[in-house]
N, C-alpha and C positions, 0 to 999 in steps of 0.2 A: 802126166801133169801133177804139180803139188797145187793141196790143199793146206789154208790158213785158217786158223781160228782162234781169234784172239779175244781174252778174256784180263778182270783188274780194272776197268776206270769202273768211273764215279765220279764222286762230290765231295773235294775237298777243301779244307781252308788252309788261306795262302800260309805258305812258312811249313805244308805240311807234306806227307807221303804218298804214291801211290807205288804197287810196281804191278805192271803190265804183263800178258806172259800170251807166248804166240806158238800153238802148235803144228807143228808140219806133220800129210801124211801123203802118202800118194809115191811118186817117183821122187824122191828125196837123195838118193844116190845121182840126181842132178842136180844140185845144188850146191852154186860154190860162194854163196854170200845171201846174208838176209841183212833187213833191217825196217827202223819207223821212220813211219813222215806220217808229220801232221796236216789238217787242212781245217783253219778257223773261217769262219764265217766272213765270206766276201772275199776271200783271201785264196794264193795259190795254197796246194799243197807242195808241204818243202819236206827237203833231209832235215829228221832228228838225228839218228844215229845209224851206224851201220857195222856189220860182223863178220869176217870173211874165212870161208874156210879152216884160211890158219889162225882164226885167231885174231887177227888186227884188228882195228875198230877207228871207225872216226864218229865225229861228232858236230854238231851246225856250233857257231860260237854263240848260240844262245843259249845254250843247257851246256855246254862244259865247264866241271867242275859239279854240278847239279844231279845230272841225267849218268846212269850206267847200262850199258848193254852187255849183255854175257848169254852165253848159249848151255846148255846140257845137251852134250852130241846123245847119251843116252837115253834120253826122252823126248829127241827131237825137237825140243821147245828152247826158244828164244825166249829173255828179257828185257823190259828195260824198268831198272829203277830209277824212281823221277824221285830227287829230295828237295826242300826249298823253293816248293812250286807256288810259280807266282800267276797274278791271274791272266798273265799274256800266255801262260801256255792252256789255256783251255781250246781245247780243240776237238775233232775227232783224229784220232790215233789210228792209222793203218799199217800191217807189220806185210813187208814182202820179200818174194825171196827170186831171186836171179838164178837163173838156170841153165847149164849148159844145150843148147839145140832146142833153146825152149822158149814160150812167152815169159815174161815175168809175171809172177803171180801175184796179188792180193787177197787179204782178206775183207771181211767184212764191215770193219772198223768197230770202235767203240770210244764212247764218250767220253773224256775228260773234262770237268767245269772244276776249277779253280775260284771258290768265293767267300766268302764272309757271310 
């Protein structure tokens, strides 16, 4: 099984920065894609972004342009830098990873609040 642990939110004001950083450890040689989803209050959780193996990446039409995901296969750690965050993306942030012969994993989440 992989394990997630994602670290980077906070409290920021709208127009400003965060980036997020999610590490994998465990059976990692199973995994052929990670990525975030957020979950606001009352609300599902959805796709922010996602990173696959090769490389590819998509994104929800509410942070592209905004949000970027990238990975360092050397540290096993995913990103995502959030610029121009406005206050609809306050959320908690959960980073996961797809696995071949496997559950999907989560981590723990962490907060993002977007305010003035």
């Amino acid at each position: 099984q992989v394990q997630l642990v994602e670290s980077g939110g906070g409290l920021v004001q709208p127009g400003g920065s965060l980036r997020l950083s999610c590490a994998a450890s465990g059976s990692i040689f199973r995994i052929y894609a990670m990525g975030w989803y957020r979950q606001a209050p009352g609300k599902q959780r959805e796709l922010v972004a996602g990173i696959t193996s090769g490389g590819s990446t998509n994104y929800a039409d509410s942070v592209k342009g905004r949000f970027t995901i990238s990975r360092d296969s050397a540290k096993n750690t995913v990103y995502l830098q959030m610029n121009s965050l406005k206050p609809e993306d306050t959320a908690v942030y959960y980073c996961n990873a797809d696995q071949v012969q496997a559950p999907r994993s989560w981590g723990q989440g962490t907060q993002v609040t977007v305010s003035s």
